[in-house]
N, C-alpha and C positions, 0 to 999 in steps of 0.2 A: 558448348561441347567441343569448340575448334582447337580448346585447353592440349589436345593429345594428338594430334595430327602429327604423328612420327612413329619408323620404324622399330624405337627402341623400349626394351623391357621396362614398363614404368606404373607402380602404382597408383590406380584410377582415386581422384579424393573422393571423398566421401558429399562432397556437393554432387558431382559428378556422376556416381553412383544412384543419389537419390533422382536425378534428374531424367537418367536412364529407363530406370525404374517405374518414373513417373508416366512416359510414354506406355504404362498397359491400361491407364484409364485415359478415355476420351476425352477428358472436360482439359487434361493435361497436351493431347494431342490438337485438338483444335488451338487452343493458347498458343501453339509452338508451330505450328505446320509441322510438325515430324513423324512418323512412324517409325517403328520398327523393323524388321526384317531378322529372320534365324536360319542359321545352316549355308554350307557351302552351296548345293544346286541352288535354292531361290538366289543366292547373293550374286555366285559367278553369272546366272543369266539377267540381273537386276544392272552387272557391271557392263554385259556387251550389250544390254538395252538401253538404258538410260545412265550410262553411268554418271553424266555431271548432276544426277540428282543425289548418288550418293553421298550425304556428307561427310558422314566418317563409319569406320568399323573398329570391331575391337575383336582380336583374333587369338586364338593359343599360337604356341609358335610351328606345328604341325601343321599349319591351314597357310601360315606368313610362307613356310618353306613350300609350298607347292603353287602359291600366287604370290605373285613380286609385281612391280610396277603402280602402284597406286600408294601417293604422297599419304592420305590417311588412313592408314593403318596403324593402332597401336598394338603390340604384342600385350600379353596379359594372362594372369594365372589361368587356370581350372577354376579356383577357387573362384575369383574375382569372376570368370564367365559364369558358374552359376548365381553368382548373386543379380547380375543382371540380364539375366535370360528370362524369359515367360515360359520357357519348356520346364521340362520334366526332369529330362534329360537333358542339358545343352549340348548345342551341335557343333563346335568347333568355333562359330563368328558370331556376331551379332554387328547387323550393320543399322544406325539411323539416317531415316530414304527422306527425301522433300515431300508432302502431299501434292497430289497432279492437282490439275484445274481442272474440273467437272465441269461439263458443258451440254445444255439440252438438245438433245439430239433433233437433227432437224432433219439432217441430206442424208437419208439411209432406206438398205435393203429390210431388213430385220435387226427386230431389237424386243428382247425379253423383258418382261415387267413382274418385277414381284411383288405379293400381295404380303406386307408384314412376315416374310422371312427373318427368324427371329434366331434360330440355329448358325453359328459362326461356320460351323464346319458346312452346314449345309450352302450357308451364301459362298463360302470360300470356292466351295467347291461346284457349284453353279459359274461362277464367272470363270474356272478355269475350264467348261466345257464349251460357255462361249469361246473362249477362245479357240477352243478345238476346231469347234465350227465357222470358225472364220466372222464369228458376230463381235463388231465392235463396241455396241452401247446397250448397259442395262438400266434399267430406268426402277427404281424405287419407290414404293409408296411411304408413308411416313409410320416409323413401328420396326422397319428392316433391320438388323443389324447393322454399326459401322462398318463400312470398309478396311476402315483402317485399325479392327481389332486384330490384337494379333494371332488369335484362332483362325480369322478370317483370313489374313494376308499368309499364314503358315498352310491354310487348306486352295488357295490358290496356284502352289508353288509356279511362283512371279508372274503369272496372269494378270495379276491386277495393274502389272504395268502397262498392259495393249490393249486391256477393256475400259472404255469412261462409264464412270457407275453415275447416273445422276438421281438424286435424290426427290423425287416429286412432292414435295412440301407442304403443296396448294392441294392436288389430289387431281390437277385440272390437266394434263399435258396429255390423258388421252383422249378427251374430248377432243383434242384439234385434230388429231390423226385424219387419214382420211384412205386408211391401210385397214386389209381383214386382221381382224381381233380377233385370237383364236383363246379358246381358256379354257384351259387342262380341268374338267372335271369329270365323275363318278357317273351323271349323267351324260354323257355325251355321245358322239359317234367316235366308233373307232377309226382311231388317227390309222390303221390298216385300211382305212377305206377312202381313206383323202388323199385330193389330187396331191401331188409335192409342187413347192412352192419356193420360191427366192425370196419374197417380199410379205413382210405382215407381222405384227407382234402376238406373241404368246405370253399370256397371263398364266403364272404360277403362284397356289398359292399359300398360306399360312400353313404349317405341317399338322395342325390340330382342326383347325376351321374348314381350310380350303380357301375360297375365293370369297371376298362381302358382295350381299347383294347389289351394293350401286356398281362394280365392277363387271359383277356378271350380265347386269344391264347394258354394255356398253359391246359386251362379247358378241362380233356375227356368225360365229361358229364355234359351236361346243364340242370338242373334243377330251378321247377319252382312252384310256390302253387296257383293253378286255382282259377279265381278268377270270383265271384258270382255277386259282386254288381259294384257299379261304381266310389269307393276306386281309386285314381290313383297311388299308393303303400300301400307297408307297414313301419313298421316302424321295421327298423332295425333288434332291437333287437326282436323283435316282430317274426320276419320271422326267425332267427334263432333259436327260441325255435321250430318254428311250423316243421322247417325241420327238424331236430334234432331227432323229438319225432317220425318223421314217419319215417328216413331216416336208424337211427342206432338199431343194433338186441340190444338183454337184454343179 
């Protein structure tokens, strides 16, 4: 991909292209360590965050003309961004980012655990709420969505560069814990009636199931956001902001 690493108007080849391409399926992204990235806000804060991870972008010349300063940029049609775009719509850039190095969280306040989050937009948008909230590390059961799909990394806008998602493989990483385990369910008590808290993990789970029994087994506190109307849940993401905001002190 380093094939383009210049400011000037140049047709992308068609290796190039297909290899671009390649990063919307996984099996391509693991092979490569690379992801994706679309649109000016996720890139320009991908650039003041991590920029030596960005390897190269490919921009129209509207996007060059308002960012200058970075050796890989190639200018490049409309045309040519939408062929290599995963949007709908293309946004102006498309930039390929390095995969971080995921790390089990050891030394921490809180940290969210999801139970087979299967919705991109829902995971994307889960880690961009930890980040809201100041939570560094989310922890996955095995069934999650990639990280590094690009619904996911588009529903983070660049979140996912300041949260480490680790993926729990084994199934074993909450057993070691030795922090309250709180888990978001239907039966539970209202999280309007819990102490607030700095430290402990929250289990969220599957958008259809909820939480598996051997996880609910593990939960010391069941927690829950009473519900008014005749809604038969929430969504997701939706219920992790709401606990979050009542559950954790400032």
């Amino acid at each position: 991909m380093k094939e383009t690493y210049n400011l000037c108007q140049s047709m992308l080849s068609k290796k190039l292209i297909k290899d671009i391409q390649s990063l919307g399926h996984k099996k391509s992204r693991d092979e490569s360590g690379f992801f994706i990235a679309e649109g000016p806000k996720i890139i320009n804060e991908l650039l003041d965050t991590i920029p030596e991870e960005v390897e190269s972008m490919y921009a129209t010349e509207d996007w060059v003309a308002k960012y200058s300063g970075n050796k890989n940029v190639t200018v490049i049609s409309d045309v040519e961004l939408q062929r290599i775009s995963s949007l709908n719509t293309p946004n102006q850039v498309v930039a390929i980012v390095k995969q971080f190095i995921a790390y089990e969280p050891a030394d921490y306040s809180f940290v969210i655990y999801l139970d087979t989050i299967q919705d991109p937009g829902n995971f994307g948008t889960i880690i961009r709420i930890a980040d809201w909230f100041g939570i560094s590390h989310i922890v996955c059961s095995p069934g999650c969505a990639d990280r590094y799909n690009p619904k996911v990394v588009q529903a983070t806008m660049a979140s996912i560069a300041r949260v480490n998602v680790f993926y729990d493989e084994n199934r074993t990483w909450l057993q070691k814990q030795r922090k309250d385990i709180y888990a978001a369910t239907l039966e539970g008590t209202s999280v309007f009636e819990e102490s607030k808290t700095g430290s402990g993990i929250l289990m969220i789970g599957n958008e259809s199931k909820g939480l598996s029994d051997d996880l609910m087994k593990l939960a010391t506190r069941k927690i829950t956001i009473p519900r008014k109307g005749n809604a038969e849940s929430l969504n997701a993401a939706v219920a992790t902001g709401i606990i979050l905001s009542h559950l954790l002190s400032t």
